[in-house]
C-alpha positions as CSV (number, residue, x, y, z in Angstrom):
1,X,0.0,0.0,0.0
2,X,3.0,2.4,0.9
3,X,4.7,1.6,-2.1
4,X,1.9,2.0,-4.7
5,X,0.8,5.4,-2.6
6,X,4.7,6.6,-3.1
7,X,4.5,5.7,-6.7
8,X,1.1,7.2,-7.0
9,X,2.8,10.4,-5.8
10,X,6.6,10.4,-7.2
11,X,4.4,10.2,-10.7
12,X,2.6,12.9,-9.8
13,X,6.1,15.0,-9.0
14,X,7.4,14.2,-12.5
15,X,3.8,15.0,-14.3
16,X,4.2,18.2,-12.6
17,X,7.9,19.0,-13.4
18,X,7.7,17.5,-16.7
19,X,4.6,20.2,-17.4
20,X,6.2,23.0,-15.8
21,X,10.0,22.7,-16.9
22,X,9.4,22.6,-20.6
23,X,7.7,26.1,-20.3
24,X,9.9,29.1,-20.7
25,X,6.9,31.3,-19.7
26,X,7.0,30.3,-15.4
27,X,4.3,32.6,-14.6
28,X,1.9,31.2,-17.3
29,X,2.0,27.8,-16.3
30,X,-0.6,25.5,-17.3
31,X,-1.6,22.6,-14.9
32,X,-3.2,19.7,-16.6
33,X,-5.6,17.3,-15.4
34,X,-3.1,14.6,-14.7
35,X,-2.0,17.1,-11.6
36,X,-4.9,15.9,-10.0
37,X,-3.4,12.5,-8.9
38,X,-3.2,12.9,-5.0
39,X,-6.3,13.0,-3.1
40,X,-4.9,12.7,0.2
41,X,-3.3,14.6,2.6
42,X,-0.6,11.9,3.1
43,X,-0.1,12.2,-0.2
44,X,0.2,16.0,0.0
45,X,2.7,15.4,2.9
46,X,4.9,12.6,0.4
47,X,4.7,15.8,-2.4
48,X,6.0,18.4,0.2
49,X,8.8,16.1,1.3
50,X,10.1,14.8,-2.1
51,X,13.6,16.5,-2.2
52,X,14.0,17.1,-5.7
53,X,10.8,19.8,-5.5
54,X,10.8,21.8,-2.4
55,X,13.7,22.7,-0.6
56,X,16.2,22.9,-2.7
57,X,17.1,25.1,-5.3
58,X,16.3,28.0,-3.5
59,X,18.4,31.0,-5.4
60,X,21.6,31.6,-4.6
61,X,23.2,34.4,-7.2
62,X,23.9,37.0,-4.2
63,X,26.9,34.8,-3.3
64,X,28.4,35.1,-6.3
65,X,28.2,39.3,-6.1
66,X,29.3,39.5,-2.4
67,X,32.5,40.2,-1.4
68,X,33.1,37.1,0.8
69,X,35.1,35.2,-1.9
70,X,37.1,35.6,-5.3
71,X,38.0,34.0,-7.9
72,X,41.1,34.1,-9.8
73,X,42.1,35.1,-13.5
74,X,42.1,31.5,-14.9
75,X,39.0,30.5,-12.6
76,X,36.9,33.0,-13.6
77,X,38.2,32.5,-17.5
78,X,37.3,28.4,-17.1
79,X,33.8,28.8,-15.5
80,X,31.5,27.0,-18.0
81,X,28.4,29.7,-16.8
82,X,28.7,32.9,-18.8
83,X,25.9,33.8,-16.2
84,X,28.2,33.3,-13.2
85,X,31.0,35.3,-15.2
86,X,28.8,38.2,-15.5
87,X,27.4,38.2,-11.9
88,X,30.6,37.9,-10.8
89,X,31.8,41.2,-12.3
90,X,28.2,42.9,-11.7
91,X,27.6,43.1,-15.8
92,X,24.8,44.9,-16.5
93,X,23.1,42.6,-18.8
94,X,24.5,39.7,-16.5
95,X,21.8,36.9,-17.9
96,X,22.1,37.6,-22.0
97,X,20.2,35.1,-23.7
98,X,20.3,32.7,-21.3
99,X,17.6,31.2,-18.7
100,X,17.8,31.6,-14.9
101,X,17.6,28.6,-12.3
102,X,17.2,31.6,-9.6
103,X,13.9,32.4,-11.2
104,X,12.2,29.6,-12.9
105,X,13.2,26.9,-10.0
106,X,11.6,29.4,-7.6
107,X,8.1,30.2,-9.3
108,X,8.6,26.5,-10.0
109,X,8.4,25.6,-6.3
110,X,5.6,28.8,-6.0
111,X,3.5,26.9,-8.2
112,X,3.3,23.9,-7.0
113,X,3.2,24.8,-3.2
114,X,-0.2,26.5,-5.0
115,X,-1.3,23.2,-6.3
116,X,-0.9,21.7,-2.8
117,X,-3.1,24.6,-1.5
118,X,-5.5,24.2,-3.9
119,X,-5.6,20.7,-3.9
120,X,-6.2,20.6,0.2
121,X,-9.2,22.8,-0.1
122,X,-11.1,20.2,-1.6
123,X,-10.5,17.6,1.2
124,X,-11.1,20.0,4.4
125,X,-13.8,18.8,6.6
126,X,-14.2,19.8,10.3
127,X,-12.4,16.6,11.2
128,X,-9.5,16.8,9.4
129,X,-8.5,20.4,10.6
130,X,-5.8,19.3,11.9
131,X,-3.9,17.2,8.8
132,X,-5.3,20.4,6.8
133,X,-3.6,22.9,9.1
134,X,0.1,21.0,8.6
135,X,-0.5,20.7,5.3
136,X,-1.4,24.4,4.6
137,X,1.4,25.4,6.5
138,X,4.3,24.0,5.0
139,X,2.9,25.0,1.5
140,X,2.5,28.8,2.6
141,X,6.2,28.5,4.2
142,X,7.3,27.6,0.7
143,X,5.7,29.8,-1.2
144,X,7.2,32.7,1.3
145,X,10.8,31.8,1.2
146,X,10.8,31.7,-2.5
147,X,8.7,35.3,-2.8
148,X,11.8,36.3,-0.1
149,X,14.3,34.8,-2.0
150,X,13.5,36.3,-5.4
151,X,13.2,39.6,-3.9
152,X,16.5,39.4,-2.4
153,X,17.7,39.4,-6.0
154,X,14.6,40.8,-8.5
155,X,13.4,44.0,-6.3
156,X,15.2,46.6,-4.2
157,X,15.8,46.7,-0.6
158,X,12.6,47.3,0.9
159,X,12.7,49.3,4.1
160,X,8.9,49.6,5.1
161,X,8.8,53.6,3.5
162,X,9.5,52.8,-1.0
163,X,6.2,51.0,-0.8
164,X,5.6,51.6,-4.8
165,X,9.0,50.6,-6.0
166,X,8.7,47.4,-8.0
167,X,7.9,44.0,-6.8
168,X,7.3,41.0,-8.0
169,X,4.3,38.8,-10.3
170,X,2.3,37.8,-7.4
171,X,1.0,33.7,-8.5
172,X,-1.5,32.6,-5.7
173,X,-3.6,29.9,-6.8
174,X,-2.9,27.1,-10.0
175,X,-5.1,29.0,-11.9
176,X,-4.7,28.3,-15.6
177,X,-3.1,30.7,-18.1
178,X,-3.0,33.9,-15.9
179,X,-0.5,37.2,-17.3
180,X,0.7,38.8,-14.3
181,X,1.8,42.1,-13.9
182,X,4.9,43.2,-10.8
183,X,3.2,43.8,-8.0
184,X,4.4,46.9,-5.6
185,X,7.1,46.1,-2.6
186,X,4.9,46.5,-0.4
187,X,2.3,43.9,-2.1
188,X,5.0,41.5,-2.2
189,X,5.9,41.6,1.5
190,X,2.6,42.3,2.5
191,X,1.9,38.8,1.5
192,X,5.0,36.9,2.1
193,X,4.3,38.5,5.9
194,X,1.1,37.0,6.0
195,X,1.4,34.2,4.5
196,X,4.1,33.3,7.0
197,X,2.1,34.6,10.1
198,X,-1.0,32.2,8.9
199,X,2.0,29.4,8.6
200,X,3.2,30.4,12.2
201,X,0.1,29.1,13.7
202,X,-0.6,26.1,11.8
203,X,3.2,24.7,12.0
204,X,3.9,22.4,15.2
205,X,7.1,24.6,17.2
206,X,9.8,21.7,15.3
207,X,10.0,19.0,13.4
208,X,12.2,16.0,13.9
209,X,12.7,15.9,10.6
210,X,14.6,19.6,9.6
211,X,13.7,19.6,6.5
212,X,9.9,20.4,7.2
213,X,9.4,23.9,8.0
214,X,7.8,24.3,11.5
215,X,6.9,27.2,13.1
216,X,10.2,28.2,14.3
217,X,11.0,28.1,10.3
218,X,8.6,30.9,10.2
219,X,9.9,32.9,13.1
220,X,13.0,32.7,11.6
221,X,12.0,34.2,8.4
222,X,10.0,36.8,9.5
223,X,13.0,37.9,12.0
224,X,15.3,37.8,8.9
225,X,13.0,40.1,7.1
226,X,11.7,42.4,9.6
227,X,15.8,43.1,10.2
228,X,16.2,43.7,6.5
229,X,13.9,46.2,7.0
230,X,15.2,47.8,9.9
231,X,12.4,47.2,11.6
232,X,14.3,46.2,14.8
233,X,11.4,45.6,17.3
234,X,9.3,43.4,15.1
235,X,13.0,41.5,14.0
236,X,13.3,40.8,18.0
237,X,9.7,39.9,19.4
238,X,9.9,37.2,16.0
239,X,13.6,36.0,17.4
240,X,12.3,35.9,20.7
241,X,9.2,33.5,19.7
242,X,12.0,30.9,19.5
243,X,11.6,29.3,22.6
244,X,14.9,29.4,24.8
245,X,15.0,26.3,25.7
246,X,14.9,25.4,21.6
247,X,18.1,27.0,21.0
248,X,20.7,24.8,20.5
249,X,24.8,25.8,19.6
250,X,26.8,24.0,18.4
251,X,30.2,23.9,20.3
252,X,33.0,24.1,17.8
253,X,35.1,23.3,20.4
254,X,34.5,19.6,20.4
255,X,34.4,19.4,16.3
256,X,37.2,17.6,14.8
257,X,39.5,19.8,12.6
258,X,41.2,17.3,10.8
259,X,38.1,16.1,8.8
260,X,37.7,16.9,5.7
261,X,33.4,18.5,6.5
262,X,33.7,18.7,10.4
263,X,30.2,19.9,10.1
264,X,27.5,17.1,10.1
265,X,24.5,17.7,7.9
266,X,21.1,18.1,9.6
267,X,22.7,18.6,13.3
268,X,21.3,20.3,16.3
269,X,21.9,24.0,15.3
270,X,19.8,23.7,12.3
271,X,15.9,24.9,12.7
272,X,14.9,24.1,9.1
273,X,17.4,23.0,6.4
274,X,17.4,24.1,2.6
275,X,19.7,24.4,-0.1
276,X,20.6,26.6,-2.8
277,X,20.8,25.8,-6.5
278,X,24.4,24.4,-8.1
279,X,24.8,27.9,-10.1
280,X,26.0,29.5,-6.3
281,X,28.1,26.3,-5.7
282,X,31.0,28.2,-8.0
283,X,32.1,29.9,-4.9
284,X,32.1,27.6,-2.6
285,X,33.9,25.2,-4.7
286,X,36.4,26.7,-6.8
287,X,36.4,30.2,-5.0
288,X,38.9,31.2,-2.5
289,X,37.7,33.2,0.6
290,X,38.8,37.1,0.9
291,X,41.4,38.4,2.3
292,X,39.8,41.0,4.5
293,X,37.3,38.3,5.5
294,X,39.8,35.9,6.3
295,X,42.2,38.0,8.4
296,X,38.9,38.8,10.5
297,X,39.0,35.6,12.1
298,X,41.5,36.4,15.3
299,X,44.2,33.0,16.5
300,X,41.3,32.2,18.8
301,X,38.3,31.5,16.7
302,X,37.5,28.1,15.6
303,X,36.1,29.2,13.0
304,X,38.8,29.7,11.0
305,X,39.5,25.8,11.4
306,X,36.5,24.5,10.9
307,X,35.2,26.5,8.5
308,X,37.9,27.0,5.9
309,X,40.7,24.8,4.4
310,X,44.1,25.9,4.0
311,X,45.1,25.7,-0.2
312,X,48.6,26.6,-0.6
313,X,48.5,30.5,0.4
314,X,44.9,30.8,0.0
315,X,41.7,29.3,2.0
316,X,38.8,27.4,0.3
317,X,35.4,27.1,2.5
318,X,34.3,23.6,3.5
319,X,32.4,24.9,6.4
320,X,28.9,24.1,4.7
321,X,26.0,23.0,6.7
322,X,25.2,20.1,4.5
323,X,28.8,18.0,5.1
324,X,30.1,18.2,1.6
325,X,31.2,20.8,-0.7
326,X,28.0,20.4,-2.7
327,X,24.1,21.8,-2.1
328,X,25.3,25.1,-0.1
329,X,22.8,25.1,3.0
330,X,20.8,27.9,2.4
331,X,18.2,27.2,5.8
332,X,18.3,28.6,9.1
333,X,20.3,27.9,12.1
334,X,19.7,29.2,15.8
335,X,23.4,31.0,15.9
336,X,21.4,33.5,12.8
337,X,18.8,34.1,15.3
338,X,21.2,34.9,18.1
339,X,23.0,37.4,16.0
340,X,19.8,39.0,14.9
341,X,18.6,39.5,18.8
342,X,22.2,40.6,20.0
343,X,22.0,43.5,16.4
344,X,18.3,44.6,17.5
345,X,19.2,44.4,20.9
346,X,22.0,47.0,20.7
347,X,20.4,49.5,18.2
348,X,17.8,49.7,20.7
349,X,19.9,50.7,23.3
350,X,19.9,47.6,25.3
351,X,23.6,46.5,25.4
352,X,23.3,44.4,28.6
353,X,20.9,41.9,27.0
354,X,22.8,42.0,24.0
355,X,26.4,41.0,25.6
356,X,24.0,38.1,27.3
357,X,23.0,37.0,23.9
358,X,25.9,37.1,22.4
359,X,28.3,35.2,25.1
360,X,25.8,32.3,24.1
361,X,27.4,31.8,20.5
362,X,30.5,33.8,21.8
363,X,31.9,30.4,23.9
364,X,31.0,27.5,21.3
365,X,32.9,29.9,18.4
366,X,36.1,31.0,20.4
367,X,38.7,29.3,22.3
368,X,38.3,32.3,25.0
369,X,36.7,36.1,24.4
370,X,36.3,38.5,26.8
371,X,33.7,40.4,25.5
372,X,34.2,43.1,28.0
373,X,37.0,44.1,25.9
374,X,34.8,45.6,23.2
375,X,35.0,49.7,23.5
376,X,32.4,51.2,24.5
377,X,30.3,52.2,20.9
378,X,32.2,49.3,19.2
379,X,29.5,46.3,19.8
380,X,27.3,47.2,17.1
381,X,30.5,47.3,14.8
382,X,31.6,43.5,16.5
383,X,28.3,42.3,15.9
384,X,28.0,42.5,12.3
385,X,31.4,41.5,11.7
386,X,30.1,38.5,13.8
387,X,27.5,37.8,11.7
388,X,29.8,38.2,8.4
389,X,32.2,35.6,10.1
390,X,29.6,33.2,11.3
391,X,26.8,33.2,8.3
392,X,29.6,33.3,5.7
393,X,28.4,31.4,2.2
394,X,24.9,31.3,2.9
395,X,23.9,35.0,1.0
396,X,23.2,36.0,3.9
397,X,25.6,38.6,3.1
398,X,24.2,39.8,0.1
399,X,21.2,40.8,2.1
400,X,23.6,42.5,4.8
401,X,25.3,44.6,1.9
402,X,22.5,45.7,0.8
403,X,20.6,47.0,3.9
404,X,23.9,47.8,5.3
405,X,24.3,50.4,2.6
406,X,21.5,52.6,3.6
407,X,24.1,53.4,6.4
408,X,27.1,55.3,5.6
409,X,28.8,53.9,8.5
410,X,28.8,50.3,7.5
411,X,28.1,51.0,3.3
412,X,31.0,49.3,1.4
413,X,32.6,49.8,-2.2
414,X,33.3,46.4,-3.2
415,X,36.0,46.1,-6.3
416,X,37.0,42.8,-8.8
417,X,39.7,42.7,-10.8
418,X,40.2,40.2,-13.9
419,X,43.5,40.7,-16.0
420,X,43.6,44.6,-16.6
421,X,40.1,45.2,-15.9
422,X,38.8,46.9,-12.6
423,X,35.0,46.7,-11.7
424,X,33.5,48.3,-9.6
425,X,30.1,48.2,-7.3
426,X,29.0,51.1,-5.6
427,X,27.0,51.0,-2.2
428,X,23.4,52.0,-3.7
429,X,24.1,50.9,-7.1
430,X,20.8,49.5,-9.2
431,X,23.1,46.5,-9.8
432,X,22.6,45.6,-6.5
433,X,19.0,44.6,-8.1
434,X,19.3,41.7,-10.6
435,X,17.1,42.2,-14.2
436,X,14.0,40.1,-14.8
437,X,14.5,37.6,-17.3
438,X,14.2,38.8,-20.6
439,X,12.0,36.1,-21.6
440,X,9.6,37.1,-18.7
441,X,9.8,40.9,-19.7
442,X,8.5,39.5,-23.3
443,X,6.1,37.3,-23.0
444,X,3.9,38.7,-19.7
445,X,4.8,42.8,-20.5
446,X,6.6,43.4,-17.6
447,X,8.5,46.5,-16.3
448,X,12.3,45.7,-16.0
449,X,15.1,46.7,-13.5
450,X,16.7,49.8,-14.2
451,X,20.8,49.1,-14.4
């Protein structure tokens, strides 16, 4: 019975991505009736789990434009993306003819996490709130951390005050043959806010299993963008939704050094584990780490040990969260949402609780701190270099660059070189917004990024 019920439902997976992938219009997809396979809510559950649809793939093309990493003359010259090449050097027309994994595997995931919540509404009863509510959940958690993700990339910073600037095409349902127009920012987040919020209280507080999204998934989120927004109080009271007793360190002192990933995959620090798509992989595989970033890590921080590899004179990452150099983790771990309440704690003037917060990731990282050795004025500054040393190579600092700009204390002119050639990107610089697909600007009429 399990067997045929799997079947039933990996068939239905490949129906869908078989339909969907040969499209190169993603927001006019066109479901057809052999979707309609799971009837179920165990089945809906076997579709959310399957690996090779939600999860994964998430986009990833900030890591290529930070400045955590770089490559070198023949690197760059050998990488078989022209796509990669161009992000790397912040080209203005950085996709050329080419498609986009960041784009279509995201509405990909969007779509179908709007099958699933169409699908459900069929089968809800008042006796099966309860499997409906799980289901519901995890699908609106998808469909938010793809919106999230894509606007990390495809719209500008959003701060809570550009309300008009562009957003995104806003797909809510598996509708057939819909033409969508951008939405405004505020749209956009309006939703993925919601639609996370409604998650919130459907989701259990964790899963066993990491790679569901439970509440704390959505907590997480929501205190990742409400920070990006500077929108410090409602950043903290999401952190601090995390129960204390949930978070969990782990304690770099007791990792092993010598192995070649001393990081196990799925451990105790992760609250809900994702992955980003192969085209970021470029950095964290043939990339060295920078300089600057590099020499930030003092004699007494683990870190540098277990998260970097020594290569002749340079260092190569192998710190990632999945235990191989392959699938860059892309989730969220409890040491993010320390950092968040320890940077939201001290621009709101409460340093006490923030040097409390931060001693708890402060002793699994180092050897020994004394964090009383910080100057006065100077733990803001420690903080975010904390969170550059700690969330390196998950684009977590692409998002930091860019809100990080709209301060002039922290706002950074990063610079590439290749051969003779010096590039350039400046703190508020439209290429700090990637372009819509071209084939997307054609086909639905939409507005593209200025760059």
């Amino acid at each position: 019975m399990l067997i045929n019920m799997k079947t039933k439902i990996y068939s239905l997976i490949v129906l869908m991505f078989l339909t969907v992938s040969c499209k190169k219009d993603w927001l006019d997809q066109k479901p057809n009736q052999s979707l309609t396979v799971a009837t179920k809510f165990d089945e809906f559950q076997l579709l959310l789990d399957n690996r090779t649809v939600f999860g994964i793939n998430l986009p990833g093309l900030g890591e290529i434009g930070s400045d955590d990493s770089y490559l070198t003359d023949d690197i760059w010259n050998s990488l078989s993306s022209e796509v990669d090449r161009n992000a790397y050097i912040w080209k203005s027309d950085v996709f050329e003819k080419y498609q986009i994994p960041s784009w279509t595997y995201s509405y990909q995931q969007i779509f179908q996490a709007n099958i699933v919540l169409d699908g459900i509404e069929k089968l809800r009863t008042k006796d099966n709130l309860k499997d409906y509510n799980l289901i519901r959940g995890q699908a609106l958690f998808y469909r938010a951390v793809c919106y999230w993700a894509l606007a990390d990339l495809f719209c500008k910073p959003y701060d809570g005050t550009n309300i008009d600037e562009l957003g995104l095409p806003l797909n809510l349902d598996s509708q057939i043959g819909k033409k969508l127009a951008r939405s405004s920012l505020k749209e956009l987040f309006d939703r993925i806010i919601n639609d996370l919020k409604e998650a919130e209280e459907l989701l259990p507080e964790n899963f066993q299993i990491v790679t569901r999204p439970s509440a704390n998934s959505c907590r997480a989120l929501l205190s990742r963008i409400y920070l990006n927004m500077d929108a410090y109080e409602l950043s903290l009271s999401w952190a601090l939704k995390i129960p204390t007793t949930a978070i969990k360190i782990l304690d770099f002192n007791e990792l092993d050094s010598t192995l070649a990933f001393p990081i196990k995959a799925f451990n105790e620090e992760v609250i809900w584990h994702a992955e980003f798509s192969q085209t970021a992989a470029n950095m964290n595989r043939t990339g060295f780490v920078s300089k600057d970033l590099i020499e930030s890590y003092q004699s007494n921080d683990l870190r540098k040990t277990i998260y970097f590899s020594k290569v002749g004179n340079e260092y190569q990452f192998r710190g990632n969260y999945r235990g191989t150099k392959l699938n860059p983790f892309a989730g969220f771990t409890y040491a993010e949402i320390i950092l968040n309440i320890a940077e939201c704690q001290i621009r709101l003037g409460k340093q006490n609780e923030s040097l409390e917060m931060l001693t708890k990731l402060i002793i699994k990282r180092y050897k020994n701190y004394d964090l009383n050795s910080i100057e006065t004025g100077k733990l803001l500054e420690f903080i975010l270099d904390e969170r550059r040393k700690e969330l390196v190579f998950r684009a977590i600092r692409w998002s930091d660059l860019r809100r990080l700009n709209r301060d002039s204390r922290f706002a950074r002119k990063l610079i590439r070189k290749i051969g003779d050639k010096i590039y350039a990107l400046e703190p508020l610089s439209n290429k700090y917004v990637y372009p819509i697909p071209e084939d997307e600007i054609i086909l639905n009429n939409l507005k593209q990024n200025p760059r």
